[in-house]
BALONU-767750 format. One record per residue: residue in three letters; x, y, z of N, C-alpha, C in turn. Coordinates in steps of 0.2 Angstrom, whole numbers, plus 5000, padded with zeros to 4 digits. Layout:
% residues N
ALAXYZXYZXYZ/...
//
This chain:
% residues 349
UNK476048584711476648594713476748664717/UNK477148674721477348734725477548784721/UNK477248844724477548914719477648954723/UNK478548994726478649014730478949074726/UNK478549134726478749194721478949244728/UNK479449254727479649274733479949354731/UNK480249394726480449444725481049444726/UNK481449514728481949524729481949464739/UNK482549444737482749404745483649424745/UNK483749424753484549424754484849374751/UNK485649384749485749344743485949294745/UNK486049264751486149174752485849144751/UNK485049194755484449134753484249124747/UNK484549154743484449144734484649094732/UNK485149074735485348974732485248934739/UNK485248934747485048914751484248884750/UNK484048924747483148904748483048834742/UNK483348834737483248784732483648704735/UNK484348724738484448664741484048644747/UNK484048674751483348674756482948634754/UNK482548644747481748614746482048544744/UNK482648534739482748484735483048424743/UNK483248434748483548404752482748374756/UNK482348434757481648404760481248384755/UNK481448364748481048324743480348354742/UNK480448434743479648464740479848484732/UNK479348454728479448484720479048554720/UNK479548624719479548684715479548724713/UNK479248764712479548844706479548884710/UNK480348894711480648974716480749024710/UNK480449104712480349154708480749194713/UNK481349234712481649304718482349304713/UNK482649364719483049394715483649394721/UNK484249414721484649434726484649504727/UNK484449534734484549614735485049654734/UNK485649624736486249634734486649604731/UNK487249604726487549564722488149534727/UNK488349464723488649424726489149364719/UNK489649334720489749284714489649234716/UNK489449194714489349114712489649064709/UNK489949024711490348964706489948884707/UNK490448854702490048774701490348754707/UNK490148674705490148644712490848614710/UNK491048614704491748574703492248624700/UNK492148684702492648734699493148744708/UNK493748784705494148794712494048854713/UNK493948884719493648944720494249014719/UNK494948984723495449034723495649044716/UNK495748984712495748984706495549014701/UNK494849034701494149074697494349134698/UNK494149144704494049184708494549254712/UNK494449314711494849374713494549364722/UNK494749304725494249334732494649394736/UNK495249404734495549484739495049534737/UNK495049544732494649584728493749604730/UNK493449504730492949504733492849554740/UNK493349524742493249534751493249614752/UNK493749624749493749724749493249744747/UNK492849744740492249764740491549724743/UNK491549694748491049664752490549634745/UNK490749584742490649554737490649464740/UNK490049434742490249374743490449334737/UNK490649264740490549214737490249144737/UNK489949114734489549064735489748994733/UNK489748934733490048864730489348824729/UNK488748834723488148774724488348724722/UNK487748674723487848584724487648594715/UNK487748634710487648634704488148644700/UNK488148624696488848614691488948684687/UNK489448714683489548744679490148814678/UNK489848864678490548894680490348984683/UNK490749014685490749064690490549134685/UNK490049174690489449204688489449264693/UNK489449314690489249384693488449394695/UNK488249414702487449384702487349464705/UNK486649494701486349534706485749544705/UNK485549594708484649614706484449614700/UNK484749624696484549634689484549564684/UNK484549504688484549444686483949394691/UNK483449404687482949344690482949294689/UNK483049264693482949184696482749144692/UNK482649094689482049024690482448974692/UNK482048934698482648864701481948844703/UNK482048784699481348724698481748654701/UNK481348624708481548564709481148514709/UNK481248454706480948384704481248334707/UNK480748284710480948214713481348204706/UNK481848154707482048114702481948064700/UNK481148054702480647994699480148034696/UNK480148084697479548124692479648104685/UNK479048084681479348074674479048094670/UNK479148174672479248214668479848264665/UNK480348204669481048204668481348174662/UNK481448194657481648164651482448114654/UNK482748064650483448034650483848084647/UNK483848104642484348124639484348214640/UNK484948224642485148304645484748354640/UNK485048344633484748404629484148404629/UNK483648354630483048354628482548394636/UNK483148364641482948414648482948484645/UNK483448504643483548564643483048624637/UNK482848574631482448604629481948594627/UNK481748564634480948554636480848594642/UNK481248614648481248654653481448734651/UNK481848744647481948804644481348844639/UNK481048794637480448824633480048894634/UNK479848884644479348944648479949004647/UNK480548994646481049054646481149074639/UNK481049044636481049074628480649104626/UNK479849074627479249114629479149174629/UNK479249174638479549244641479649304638/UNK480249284633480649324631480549334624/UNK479949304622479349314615479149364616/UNK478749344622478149384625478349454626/UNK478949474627479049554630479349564621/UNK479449544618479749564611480249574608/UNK480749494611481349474611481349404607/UNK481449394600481549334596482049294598/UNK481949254606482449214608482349124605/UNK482749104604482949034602483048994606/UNK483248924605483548874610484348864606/UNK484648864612485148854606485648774611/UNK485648724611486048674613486448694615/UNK486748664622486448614624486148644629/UNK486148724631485848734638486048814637/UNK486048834630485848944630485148944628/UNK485049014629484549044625484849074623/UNK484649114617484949164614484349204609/UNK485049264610484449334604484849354598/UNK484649334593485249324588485849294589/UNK486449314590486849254593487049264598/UNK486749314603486849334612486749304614/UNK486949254621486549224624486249264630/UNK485749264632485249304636484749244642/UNK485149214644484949184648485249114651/UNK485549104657486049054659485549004663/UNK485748944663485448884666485948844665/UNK486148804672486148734673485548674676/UNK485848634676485648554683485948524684/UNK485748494692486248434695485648404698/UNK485948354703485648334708485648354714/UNK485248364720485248354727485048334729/UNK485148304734484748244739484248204733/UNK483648194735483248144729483048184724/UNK483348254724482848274718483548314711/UNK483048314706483448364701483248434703/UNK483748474701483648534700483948574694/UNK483448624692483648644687483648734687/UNK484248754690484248834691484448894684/UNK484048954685484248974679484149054681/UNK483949114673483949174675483649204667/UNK483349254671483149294665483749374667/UNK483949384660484349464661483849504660/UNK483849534665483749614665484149644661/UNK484849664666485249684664485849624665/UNK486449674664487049634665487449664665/UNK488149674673488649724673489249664671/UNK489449684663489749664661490849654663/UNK490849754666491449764669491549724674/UNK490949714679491149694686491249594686/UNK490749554680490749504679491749484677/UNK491949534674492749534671492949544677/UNK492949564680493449624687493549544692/UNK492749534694493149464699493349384699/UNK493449394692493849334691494549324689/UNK494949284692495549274694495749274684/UNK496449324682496449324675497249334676/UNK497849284671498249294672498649384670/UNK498349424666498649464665497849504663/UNK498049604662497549644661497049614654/UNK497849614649497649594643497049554643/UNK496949504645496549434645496049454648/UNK496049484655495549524657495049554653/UNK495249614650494949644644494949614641/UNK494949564639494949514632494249474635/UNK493849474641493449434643493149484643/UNK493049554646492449614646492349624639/UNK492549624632492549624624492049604624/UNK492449524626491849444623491249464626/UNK491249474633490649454636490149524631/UNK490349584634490049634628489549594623/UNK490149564619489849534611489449484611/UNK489349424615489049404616488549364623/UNK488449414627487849404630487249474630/UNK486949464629486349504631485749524635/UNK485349574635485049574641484149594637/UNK483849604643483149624640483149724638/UNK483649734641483849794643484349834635/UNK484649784636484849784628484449794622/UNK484149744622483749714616482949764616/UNK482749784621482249824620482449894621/UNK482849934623483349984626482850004633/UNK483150064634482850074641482250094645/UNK481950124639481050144639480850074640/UNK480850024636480649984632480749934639/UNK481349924642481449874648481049904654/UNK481149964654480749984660480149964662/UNK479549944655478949934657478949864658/UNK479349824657479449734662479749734667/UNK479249754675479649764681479849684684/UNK479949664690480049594690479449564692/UNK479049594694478349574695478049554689/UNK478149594683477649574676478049514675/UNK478849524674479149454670479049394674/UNK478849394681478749344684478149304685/UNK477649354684476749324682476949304675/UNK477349334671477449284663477749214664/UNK478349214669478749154671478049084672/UNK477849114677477349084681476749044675/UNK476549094674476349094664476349024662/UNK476849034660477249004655477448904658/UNK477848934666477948864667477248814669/UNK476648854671476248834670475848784665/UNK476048804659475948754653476248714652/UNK477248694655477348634655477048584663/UNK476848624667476848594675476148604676/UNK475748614674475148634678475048694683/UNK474748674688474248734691474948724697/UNK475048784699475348804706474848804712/UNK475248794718475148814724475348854728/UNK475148914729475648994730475948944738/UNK476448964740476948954746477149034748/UNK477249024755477749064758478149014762/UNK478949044762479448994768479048984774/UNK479148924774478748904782479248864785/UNK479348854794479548834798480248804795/UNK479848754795480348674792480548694785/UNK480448734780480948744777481448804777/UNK481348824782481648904786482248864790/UNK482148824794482548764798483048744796/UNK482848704788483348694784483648734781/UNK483548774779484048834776484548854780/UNK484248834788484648884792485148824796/UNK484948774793485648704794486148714790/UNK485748714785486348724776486748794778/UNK486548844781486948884781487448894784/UNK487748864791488348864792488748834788/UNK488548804785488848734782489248774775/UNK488548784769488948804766489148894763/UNK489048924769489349004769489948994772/UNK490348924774491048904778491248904773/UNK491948944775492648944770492948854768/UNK492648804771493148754771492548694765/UNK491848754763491348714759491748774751/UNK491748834753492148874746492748844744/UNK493248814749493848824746493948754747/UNK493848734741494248674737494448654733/UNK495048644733495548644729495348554722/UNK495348624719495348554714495848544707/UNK495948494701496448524697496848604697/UNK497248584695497548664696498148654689/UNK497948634682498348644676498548724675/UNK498948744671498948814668498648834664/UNK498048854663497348854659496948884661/UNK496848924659496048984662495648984654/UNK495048954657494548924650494048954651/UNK493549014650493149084651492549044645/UNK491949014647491349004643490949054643/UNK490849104637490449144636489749154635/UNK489749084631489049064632489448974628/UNK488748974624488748914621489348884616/UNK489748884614490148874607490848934608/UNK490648964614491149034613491549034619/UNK492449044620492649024626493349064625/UNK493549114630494049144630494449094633/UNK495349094629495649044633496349094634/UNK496849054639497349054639497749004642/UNK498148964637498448904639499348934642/UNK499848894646500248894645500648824645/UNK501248814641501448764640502348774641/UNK502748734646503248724646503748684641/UNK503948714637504448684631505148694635/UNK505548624629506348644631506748704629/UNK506248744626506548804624506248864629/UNK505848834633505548904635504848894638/UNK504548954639503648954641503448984636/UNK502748934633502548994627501649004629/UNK501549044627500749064630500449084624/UNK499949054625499249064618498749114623/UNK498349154620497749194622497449194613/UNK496849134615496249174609495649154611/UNK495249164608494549134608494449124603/UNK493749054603493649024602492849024599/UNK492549034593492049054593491748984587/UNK491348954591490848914585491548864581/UNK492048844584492648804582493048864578/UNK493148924577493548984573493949024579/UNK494349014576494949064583494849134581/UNK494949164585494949254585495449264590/UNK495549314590496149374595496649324597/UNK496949294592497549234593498149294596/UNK498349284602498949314604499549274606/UNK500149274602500649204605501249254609/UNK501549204614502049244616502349194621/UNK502849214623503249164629504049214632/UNK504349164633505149184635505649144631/UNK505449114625505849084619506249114614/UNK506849094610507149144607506649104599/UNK506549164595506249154588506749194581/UNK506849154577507149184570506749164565/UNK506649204560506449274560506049304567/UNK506349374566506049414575505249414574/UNK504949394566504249414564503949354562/UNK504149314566503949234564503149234567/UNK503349254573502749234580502149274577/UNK502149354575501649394574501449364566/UNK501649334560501349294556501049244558/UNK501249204564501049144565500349184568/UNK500049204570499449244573499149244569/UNK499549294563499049324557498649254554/UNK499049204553498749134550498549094552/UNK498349084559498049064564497249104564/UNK496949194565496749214565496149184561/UNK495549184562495149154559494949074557/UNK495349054559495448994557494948934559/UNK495048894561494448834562495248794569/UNK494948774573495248734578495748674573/UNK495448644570495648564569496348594563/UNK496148654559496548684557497548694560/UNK497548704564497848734568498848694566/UNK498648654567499148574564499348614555/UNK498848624554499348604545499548674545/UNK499348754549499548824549500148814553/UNK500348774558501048784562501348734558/UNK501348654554501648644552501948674546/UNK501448734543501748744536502248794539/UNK501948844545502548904545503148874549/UNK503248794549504148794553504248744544/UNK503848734539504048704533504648754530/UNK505248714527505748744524506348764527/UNK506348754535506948774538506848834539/UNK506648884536506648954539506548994544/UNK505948954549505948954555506248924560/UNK506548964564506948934570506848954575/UNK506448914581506248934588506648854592/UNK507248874596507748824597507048784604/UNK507148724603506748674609505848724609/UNK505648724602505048744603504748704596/UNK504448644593504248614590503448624588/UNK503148594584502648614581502248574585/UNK502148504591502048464596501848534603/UNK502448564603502148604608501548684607/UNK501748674601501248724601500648704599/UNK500348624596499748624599499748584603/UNK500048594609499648594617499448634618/UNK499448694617499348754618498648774615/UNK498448734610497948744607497248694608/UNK497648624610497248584612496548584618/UNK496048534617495648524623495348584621/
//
């Protein structure tokens, strides 16, 4: 198989060069970074939507849209690559998703053995270090082949990951700089700063190399050549065009923040006949936290809502129905055209 360890590259070619190989049907192992940072979205997310792009464009911050599924991602130097592409007759390709994922993620858990990080697999596509997840991957298809892109942390600018994505209000903002905080982690982290500095990206990438080795065999070192320099540079007017970024897709009232595997900042809104009412919590391992409710509704008692929070807090999702049915039990409560129906919509999905 081809092994294209390329280092630090400018940062289109950093997803350019994977679609590239998988369109010209070569199976390999790209190892690089981006020289400068940029954001990233799935292939099925809505860019204007996700994304703060005024914000981008004033800080000369691109943005990207790959032919790979999942969700929008702060990318820079401090995040190296793995993007592995397979014919989709290779049969070394498992049927079933999970079993891809923790057969291909293996050389990355390794990895992060190896430098003195007790990382796990955690389903159906984190790693994690204790309960941090420390390392992102999806897959899709492109042209005949699978691909399967990913990353090792270095580090991780937590602040700026929060800054450019599109966020109904500050509160919610901060509520995703918190979470990401809490749980993602880095090698920079987990080893502190002496300790990270002595794994430059050259070590972690001879470990990479390592490692995927054992599931794939021997590499064949590559440099870009001609024809797939060609192609890169077909794909890139195509998909560096604002009319490949910007498409518009669902557009519910719903900002759903995946922080890693089980954990998801939300905020729903839902129109009642009493009003707008708005949920902000997260959602960890099916347990709510930081339940914030609010709208433009009238409520009696005035201290109905900030109870409903306190007994909603901690609680388990499925929960949710027997806490708002008990708190409007006995008539006491009165929120005029707001029913127990609408507040879990706000909760649901």
């Amino acid at each position: 198989m081809d092994l294209y360890n390329l280092g630090k590259q400018p940062w289109a070619d950093t997803q350019l060069i994977y679609h590239a190989l998988a369109e010209l049907g070569r199976e390999s192992l790209i190892l690089l970074s981006p020289a400068t940072p940029y954001v990233c979205i799935g292939f099925h997310q809505d860019a204007e939507r996700e994304v703060d792009l005024d914000f981008c464009r004033a800080n000369a911050i691109p943005v990207f849209r790959r032919d790979v599924g999942g969700g929008a991602v702060y990318l820079d130097g401090n995040q190296l690559f793995f993007q592995l592409v397979l014919r989709r007759n290779d049969p070394r390709i498992p049927a079933s998703k999970e079993v891809f994922y923790r057969r291909f993620l293996e050389p990355v858990i390794n990895l992060y053995r190896r430098v003195g990080i007790p990382a796990e697999y955690k389903p159906i596509n984190d790693v994690i270090a204790g309960a941090r997840k420390i390392s992102g991957s999806g897959v899709g298809e492109i042209g005949g082949c699978v691909v399967f892109v990913g990353n090792v942390l270095v580090d991780f600018n937590h602040e700026m990951m929060a800054r450019v994505l599109i966020v109904p209000d500050e509160k919610f903002r901060d509520k995703i700089y918190k979470t990401l905080k809490e749980n993602l982690s880095t090698i920079r982290r987990e080893l502190g700063e002496e300790g990270a500095a002595a794994w430059t990206e050259d070590r972690l990438n001879a470990l990479m190399i390592q490692e995927f080795s054992k599931l794939l065999g021997s590499f064949d070192p590559k440099a870009v050549d001609g024809a797939l320099r060609a192609k890169m540079d077909e794909l890139r007017p195509v998909m560096l065009n604002d009319s490949w970024l910007i498409q518009r897709r669902g557009r519910g009232a719903e900002r759903k923040i995946k922080i890693r595997s089980g954990v998801h900042v939300v905020q729903k809104v839902h129109k009642s006949r009493g009003g707008l009412i708005r949920a902000d919590f997260e959602v960890s391992d099916g347990r709510l936290t930081g339940v914030s409710l609010s709208g433009d509704f009238f409520c009696y008692p005035p201290d109905t809502i900030q109870r409903l929070e306190t007994e909603l807090e901690g609680r388990m999702i499925h929960e949710v129905r027997e806490v708002i049915e008990a708190g409007y039990a006995g008539n006491e409560v009165q929120i005029p055209g707001v029913g127990v129906e609408d507040w879990l919509s706000v909760f649901s999905g």
